[in-house]
ZAZA-965060 format. One line per 2 residues: number of its first residue (from 1); their letters; for each residue x, y, z of C-alpha. Coordinates in nm, 2 decimals. Layout:
% residues N
NUM) a) X Y Z; ...
//
This chain:
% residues 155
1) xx) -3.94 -0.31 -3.15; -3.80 -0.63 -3.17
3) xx) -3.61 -0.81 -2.83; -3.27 -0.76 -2.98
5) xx) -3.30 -0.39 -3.10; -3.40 -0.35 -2.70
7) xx) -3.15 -0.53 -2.55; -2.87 -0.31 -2.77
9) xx) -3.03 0.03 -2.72; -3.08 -0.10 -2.30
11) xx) -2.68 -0.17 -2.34; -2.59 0.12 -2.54
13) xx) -2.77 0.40 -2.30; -2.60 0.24 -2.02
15) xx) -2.22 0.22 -2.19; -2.33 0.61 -2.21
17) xx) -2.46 0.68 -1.92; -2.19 0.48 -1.72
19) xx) -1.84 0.59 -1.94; -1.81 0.95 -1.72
21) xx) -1.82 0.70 -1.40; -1.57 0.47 -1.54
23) xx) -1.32 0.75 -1.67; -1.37 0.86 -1.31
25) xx) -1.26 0.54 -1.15; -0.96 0.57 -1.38
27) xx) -0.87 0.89 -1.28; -0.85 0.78 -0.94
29) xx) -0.59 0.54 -0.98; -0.36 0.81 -1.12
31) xx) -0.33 1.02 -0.77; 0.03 1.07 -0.63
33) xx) 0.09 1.03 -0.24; 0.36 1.11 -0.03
35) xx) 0.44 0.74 0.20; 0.47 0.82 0.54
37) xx) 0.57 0.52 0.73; 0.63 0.12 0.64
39) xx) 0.63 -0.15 0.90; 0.67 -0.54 0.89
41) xx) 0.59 -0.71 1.23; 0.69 -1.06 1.31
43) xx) 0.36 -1.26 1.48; 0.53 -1.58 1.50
45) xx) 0.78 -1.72 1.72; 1.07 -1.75 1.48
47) xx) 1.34 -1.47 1.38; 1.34 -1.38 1.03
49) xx) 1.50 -1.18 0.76; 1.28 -0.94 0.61
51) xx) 1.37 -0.70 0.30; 1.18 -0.45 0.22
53) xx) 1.18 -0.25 -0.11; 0.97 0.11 -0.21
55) xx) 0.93 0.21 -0.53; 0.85 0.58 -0.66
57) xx) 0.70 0.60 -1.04; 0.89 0.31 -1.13
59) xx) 1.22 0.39 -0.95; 1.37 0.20 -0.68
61) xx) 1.41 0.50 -0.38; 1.47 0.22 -0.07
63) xx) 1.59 -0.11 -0.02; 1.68 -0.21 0.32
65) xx) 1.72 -0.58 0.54; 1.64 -0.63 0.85
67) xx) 1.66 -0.93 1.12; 1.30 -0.90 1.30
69) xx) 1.34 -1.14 1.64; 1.03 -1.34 1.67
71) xx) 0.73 -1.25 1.86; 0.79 -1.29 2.28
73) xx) 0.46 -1.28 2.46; 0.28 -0.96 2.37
75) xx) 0.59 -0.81 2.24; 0.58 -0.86 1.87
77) xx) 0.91 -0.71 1.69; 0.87 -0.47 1.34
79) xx) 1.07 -0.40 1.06; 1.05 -0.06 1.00
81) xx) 1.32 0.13 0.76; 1.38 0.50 0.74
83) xx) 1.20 0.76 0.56; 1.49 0.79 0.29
85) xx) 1.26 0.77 -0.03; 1.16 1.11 0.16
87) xx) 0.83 1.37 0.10; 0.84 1.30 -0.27
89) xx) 0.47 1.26 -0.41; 0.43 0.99 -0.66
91) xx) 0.30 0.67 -0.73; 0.46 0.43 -0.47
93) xx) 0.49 0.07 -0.45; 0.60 -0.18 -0.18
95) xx) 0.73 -0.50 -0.19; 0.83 -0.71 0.12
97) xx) 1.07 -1.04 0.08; 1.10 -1.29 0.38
99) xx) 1.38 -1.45 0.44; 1.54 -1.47 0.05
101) xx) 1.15 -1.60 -0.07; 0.89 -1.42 -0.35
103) xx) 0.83 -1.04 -0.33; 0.51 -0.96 -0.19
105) xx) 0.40 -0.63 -0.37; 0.12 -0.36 -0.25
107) xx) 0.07 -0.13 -0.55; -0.18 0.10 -0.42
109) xx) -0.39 0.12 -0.71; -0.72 0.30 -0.68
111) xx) -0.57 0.52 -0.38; -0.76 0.78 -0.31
113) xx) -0.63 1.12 -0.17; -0.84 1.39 -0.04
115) xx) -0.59 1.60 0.05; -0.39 1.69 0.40
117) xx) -0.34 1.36 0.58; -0.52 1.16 0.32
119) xx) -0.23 1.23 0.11; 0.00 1.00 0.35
121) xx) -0.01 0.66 0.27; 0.11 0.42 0.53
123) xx) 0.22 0.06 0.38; 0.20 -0.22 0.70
125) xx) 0.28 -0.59 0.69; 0.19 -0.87 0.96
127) xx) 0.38 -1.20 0.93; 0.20 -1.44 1.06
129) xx) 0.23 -1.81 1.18; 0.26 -2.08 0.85
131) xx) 0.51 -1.79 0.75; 0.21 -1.64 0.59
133) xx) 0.22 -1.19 0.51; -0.02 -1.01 0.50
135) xx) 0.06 -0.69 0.33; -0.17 -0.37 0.28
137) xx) -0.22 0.03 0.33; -0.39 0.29 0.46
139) xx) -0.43 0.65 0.45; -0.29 0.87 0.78
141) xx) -0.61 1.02 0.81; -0.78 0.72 0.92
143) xx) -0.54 0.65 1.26; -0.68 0.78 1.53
145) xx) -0.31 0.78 1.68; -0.06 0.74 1.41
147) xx) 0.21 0.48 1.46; 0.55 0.53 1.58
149) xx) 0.80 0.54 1.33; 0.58 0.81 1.14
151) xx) 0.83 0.98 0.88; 0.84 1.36 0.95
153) xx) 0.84 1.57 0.64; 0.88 1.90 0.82
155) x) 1.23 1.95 0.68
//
C-alpha cells in the first residue's frame, strides 16, 4: 500500500469512528434551561449604569437599567433584575451594556443539563477596574450555597 492510500483510509476510519462523537457534541448545544438568577457586580470605585438584556429562543423576555454605586471597602454593589423572563425552559442568552457602551453577550452554547438543579443556569458578571466585564455562567448545581437573588419558580 502506497503512503497516500494509508494516510486516506487512517483519515477516513477516524471521520467514521469520530462522527457519532461529534453529532453528540452537537446535540449538546441544543439543551433548553430554565435561568435562575443574573447579577452584575461593580469592583471598581466608580458608579455606573448597567443594562442588562435576557433573551429566550431569540425573543427578548427582560430588559432592565440599573445605577450600581461603586465598590466601598468590602462592599461591592450588584445589578441584579427580577426573575420576569420567569421558569420558561429554552435557549437563553445574556447581554450586559455598561454605561450606553457594546453589548457583552454570554450565549451559553454547549450547556449541559443533567437534570434537577443542573437545569438552572445562573448568568454572573464582575466589572472590574479599567471598566473591564467579565461575563459568564454556571449551573445551580455547582453552588454549594446559591446566591441571594435566586429566582423562585415554585409558583
Amino acid at each position: 500500500m502506497n503512503r497516500r492510500a494509508l494516510l486516506a483510509s487512517l483519515a477516513t476510519g477516524w471521520a467514521a469512528s469520530t462522527s457519532g462523537c461529534l453529532y453528540s457534541l452537537a446535540g449538546t448545544q441544543n439543551e433548553s434551561f430554565q435561568l435562575g438568577y443574573v447579577a452584575v457586580h461593580n469592583s471598581t470605585e466608580n458608579a455606573h449604569q448597567i443594562t442588562i438584556r435576557v433573551m429566550r429562543n431569540g425573543t427578548n423576555v427582560h430588559r432592565s437599567t440599573h445605577d450600581v454605586a461603586g465598590q466601598d471597602g468590602a462592599i461591592v454593589e450588584s445589578a441584579i433584575p427580577e426573575c420576569d423572563w420567569g421558569s420558561t425552559p429554552g435557549r437563553y442568552e445574556v447581554a450586559v451594556r455598561i454605561d450606553g457602551g457594546d453589548w457583552a453577550t454570554e450565549s451559553f452554547q454547549g450547556y449541559d443539563t443533567d437534570g434537577g438543579d443542573c437545569s438552572v443556569a445562573l448568568a454572573e458578571g464582575r466589572l472590574r477596574e479599567g471598566e473591564r466585564l467579565d461575563l459568564g455562567y454556571r449551573r445551580a448545581c455547582d453552588y454549594d450555597n446559591p446566591p441571594d437573588g435566586l429566582c423562585s419558580f415554585d409558583s
